[in-house]
C-alpha positions, 0 to 999 in steps of 0.5 A, spaced: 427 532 696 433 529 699 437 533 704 444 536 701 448 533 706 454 537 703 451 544 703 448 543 711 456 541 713 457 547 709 453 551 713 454 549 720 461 551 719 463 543 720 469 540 717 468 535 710 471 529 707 470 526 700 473 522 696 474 521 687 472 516 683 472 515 675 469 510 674 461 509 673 460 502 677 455 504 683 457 499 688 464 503 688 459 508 691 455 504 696 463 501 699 464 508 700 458 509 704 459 503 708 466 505 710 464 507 717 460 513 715 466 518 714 465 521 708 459 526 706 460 525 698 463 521 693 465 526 686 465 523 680 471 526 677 466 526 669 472 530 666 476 525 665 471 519 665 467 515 660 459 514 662 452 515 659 446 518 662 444 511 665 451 512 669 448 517 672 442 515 674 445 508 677 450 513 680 444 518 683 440 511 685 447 508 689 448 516 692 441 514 696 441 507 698 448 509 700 446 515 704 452 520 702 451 527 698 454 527 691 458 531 687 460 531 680 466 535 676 464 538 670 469 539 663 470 546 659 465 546 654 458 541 658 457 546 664 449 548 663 449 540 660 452 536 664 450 540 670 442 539 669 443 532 668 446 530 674 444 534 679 437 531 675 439 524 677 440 525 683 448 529 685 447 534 689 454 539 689 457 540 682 465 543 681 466 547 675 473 545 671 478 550 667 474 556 670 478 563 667 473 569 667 467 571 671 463 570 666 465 563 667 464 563 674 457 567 673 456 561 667 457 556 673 451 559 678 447 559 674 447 553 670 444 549 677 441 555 679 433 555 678 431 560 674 426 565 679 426 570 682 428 570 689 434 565 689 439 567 696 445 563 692 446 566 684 443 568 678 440 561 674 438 558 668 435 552 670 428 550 668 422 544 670 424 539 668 422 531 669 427 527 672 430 522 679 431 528 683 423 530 682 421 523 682 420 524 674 413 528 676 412 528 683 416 535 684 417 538 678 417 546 678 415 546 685 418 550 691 421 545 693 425 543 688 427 551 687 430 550 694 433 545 692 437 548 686 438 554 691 441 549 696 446 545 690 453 547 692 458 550 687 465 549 686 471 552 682 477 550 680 482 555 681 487 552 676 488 557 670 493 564 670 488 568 668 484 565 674 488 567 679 491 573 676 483 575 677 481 572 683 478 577 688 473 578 681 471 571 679 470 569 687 466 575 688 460 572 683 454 570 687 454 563 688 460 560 689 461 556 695 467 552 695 474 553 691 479 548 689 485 548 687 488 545 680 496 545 681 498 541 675 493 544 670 496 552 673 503 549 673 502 547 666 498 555 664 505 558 666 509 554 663 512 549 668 509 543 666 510 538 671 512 543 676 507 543 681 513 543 686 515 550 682 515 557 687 510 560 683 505 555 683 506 554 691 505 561 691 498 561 688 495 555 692 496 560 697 493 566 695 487 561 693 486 558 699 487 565 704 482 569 698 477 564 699 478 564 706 477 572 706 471 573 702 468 566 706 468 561 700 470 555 703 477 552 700 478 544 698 484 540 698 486 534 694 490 530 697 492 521 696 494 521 704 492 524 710 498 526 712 498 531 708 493 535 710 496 538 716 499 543 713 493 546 709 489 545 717 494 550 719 492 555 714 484 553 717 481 548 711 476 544 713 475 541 707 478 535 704 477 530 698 482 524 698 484 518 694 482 516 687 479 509 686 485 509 680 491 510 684 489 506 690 488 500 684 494 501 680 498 503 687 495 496 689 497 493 683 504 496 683 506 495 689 503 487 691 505 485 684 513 488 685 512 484 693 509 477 689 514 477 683 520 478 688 517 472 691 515 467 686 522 469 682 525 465 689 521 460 690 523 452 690 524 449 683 524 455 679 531 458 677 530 465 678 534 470 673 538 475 677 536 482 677 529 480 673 525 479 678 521 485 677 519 484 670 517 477 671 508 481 670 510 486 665 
């Protein structure tokens, strides 16, 4: 069973970096393991995404070559599904989205938990079963494999009212590892959709942050640039996950298209018309 990278940071109390990507392409996976070693995992954010099964395995292979953890984000709905499956192709960290009750955090364990006596992280659900992370039959049902469920890392979104109304409850289900904070999901639970700036959505990123911290879950932070991330350090997170492949791509395309429309609008021969410029690529 492969080493979980992720889970051994964890454990050392050693900072980590990840980064987003929705799409399914592997070689997205093997750049980012090839980007001087910063990373420790790759999420492959599945709630908003479009993949199969084979997507998955093609994913967990480019996870190995690339020598990086890999963590999957899971909808409302597919937690038990979804979670087999991908920690069966090879990802390693699952993180559990729109999580509202301890039910549903206790659901979240135990869909990557094994099934057996004796587990040190959680109550599980999950059996034998014949996939990459065993070599298909090679470590189907054995210890080591129980361990390595054991050592699989759970995350929770922490993005509902009810959730954060109920937070010391849900964070204190054995099993959870790390936490993350959903600001536009919650501003939307409480009604100022679009709002994420709005006081009572800062206040609950905050509660989420020193909860976690006080029951020793480790809290996690998105963030698109590094210059954000000191303020959260100051509050003692050590654990981020930066940038999506579809921002950095439409930002690309956002910014340097403005740049070359504004250049070509100039350029000899061609009459530009005035204040059009910027609507030359649309």
């Amino acid at each position: 069973m492969r080493p979980n990278r992720l889970r051994q940071k964890l454990d050392a109390g050693l900072p980590t970096l990840g980064t987003h990507i929705l799409s399914s392409w592997p070689t997205l996976v093997e750049l980012i393991g090839a980007a001087g070693g910063h990373y420790d995992y790759v999420e492959f954010t599945a709630e908003y995404a479009p993949f199969t099964m084979h997507d998955l395995d093609n994913l967990g292979r480019a996870l190995e070559l690339a020598g990086i953890g890999g963590m999957i984000k899971v909808e409302q709905g597919e937690y038990t599904h979804q979670s087999m499956r991908a920690i069966g192709s090879g990802f390693q960290s699952v993180l559990f989205a729109d999580i509202r009750t301890v039910a549903d955090a206790q659901a979240a364990v135990a869909a990557v938990r094994a099934e057996t006596p004796g587990n040190r992280r959680g109550f599980g659900l999950t059996g034998v079963g014949m996939r990459r992370d065993v070599g298909t039959n090679r470590e189907g049902g054995s210890p080591a494999y129980t361990a390595a469920l054991d050592e699989a890392v759970v995350v929770l979104m922490v993005e509902k009212r009810q959730c954060v109304e109920d937070l010391d409850a849900i964070l204190a289900v054995p099993g959870i590892d790390m936490v993350q904070f959903g600001g536009s999901d919650f501003a939307m639970s409480i009604g100022h959709t679009g709002n994420r700036a709005h006081k009572d959505v800062r206040a609950a990123e905050v509660k989420t942050i020193e909860t976690a911290l006080k029951l020793g879950i480790h809290p996690r932070i998105e963030i698109a640039e590094p210059d954000q991330a000191a303020p959260y350090i100051e509050m003692g997170v050590k654990h981020f996950c930066i940038g999506w492949d579809v921002g950095i791509l439409s930002n690309f395309w956002a910014t340097r298209g403005a740049t070359m429309a504004g250049l070509l609008a100039g350029a000899p021969g061609k009459k530009a018309k005035k204040g059009k410029a910027k609507d030359i690529y649309r």
